[in-house]
C-alpha positions in Angstrom: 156.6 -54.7 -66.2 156.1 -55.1 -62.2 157.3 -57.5 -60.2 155.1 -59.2 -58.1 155.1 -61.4 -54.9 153.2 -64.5 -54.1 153.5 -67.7 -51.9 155.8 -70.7 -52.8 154.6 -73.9 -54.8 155.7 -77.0 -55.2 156.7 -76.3 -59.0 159.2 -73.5 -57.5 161.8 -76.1 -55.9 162.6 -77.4 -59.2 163.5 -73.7 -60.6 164.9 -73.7 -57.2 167.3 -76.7 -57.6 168.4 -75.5 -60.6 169.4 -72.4 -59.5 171.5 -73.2 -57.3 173.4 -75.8 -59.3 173.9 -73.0 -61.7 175.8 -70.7 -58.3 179.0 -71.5 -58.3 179.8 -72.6 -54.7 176.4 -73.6 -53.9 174.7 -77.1 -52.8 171.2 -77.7 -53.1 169.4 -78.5 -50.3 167.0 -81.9 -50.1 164.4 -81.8 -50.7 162.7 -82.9 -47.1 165.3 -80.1 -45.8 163.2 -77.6 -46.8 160.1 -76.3 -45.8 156.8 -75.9 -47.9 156.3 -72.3 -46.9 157.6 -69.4 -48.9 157.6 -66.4 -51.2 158.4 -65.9 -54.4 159.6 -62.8 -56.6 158.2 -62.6 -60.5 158.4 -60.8 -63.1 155.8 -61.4 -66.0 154.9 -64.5 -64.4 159.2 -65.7 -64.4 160.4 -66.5 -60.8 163.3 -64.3 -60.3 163.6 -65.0 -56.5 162.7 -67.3 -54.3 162.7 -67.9 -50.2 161.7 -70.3 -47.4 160.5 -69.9 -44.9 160.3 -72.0 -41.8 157.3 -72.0 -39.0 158.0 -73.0 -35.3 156.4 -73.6 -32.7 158.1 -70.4 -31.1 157.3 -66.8 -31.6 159.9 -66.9 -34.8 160.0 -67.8 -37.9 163.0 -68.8 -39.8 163.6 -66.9 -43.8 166.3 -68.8 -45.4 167.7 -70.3 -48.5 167.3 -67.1 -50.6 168.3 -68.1 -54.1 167.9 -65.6 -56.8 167.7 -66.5 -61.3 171.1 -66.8 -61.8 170.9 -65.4 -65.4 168.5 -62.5 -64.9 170.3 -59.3 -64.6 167.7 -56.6 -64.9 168.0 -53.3 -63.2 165.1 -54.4 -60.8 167.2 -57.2 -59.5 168.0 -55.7 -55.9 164.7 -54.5 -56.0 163.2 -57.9 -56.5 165.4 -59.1 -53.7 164.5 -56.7 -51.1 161.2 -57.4 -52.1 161.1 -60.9 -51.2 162.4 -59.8 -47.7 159.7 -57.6 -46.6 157.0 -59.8 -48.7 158.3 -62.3 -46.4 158.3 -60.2 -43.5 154.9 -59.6 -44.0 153.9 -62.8 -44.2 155.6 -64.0 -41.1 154.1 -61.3 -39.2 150.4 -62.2 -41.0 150.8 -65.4 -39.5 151.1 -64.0 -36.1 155.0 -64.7 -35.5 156.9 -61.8 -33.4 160.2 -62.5 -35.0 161.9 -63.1 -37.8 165.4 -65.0 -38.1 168.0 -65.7 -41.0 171.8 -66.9 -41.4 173.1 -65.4 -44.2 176.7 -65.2 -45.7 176.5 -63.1 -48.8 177.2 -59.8 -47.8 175.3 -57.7 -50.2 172.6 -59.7 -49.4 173.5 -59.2 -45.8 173.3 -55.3 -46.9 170.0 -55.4 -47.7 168.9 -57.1 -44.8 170.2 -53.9 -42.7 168.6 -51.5 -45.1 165.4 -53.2 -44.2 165.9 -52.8 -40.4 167.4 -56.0 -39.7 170.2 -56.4 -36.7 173.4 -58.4 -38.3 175.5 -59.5 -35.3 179.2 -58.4 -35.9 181.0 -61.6 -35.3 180.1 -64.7 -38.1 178.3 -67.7 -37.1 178.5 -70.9 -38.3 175.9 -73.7 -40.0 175.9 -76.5 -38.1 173.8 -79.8 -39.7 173.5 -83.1 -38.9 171.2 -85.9 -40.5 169.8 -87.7 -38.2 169.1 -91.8 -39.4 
């Protein structure tokens, strides 16, 4: 079967959420942190990725949180991923942004990035965040 792409929903950041309680070394996000734009990656109507993305009143647009089915392990994994990075691409430039930004640490999904055409600075940065009450 294909995979297909389509925009986020709210039923995804429960599938989300669970996901990433099921990485090891990852925290979920709350749920105000994260925006209600994004793409998702199926398979026979089964989320296998998802991604955010966030809009800004700037000429960029933000792709983050990629989080990918934990348990699936089909040989169009990486394909799925790299799908969800130009579907969101796409998008992002369908909306009329110039740019495109992400902060990533996971180096093979850094190496897809850079497959795709994207620029990874050769120092590491870090995440700052601060909740603001």
């Amino acid at each position: 079967m294909k995979l297909n792409i389509r925009r986020l929903n709210k039923k995804d950041l429960s599938i989300a959420k669970q996901w990433w309680e099921a990485w090891p070394e990852w925290t979920a996000p709350a749920d105000d942190f994260l925006p209600e734009t994004g793409i998702v990656v199926e398979k026979n109507n089964k989320p296998l990725v998802i991604g955010f993305i966030y809009l800004t009143n700037a000429k960029v647009a933000l792709l983050e949180w990629i989080i990918s089915d934990p348990n699936y392990r089909g040989k169009d994994r990486e394909q799925a991923i790299e799908l969800l990075i130009s579907g969101a691409e796409n998008m992002i430039k369908h909306l009329k942004y110039k740019y495109v930004f992400s902060v990533c640490r996971h180096k093979k999904l850094i190496d897809k990035h850079k497959k795709l055409g994207w620029h990874a600075d050769k120092k590491p940065s870090h995440e700052l965040v601060k909740i603001l009450n």
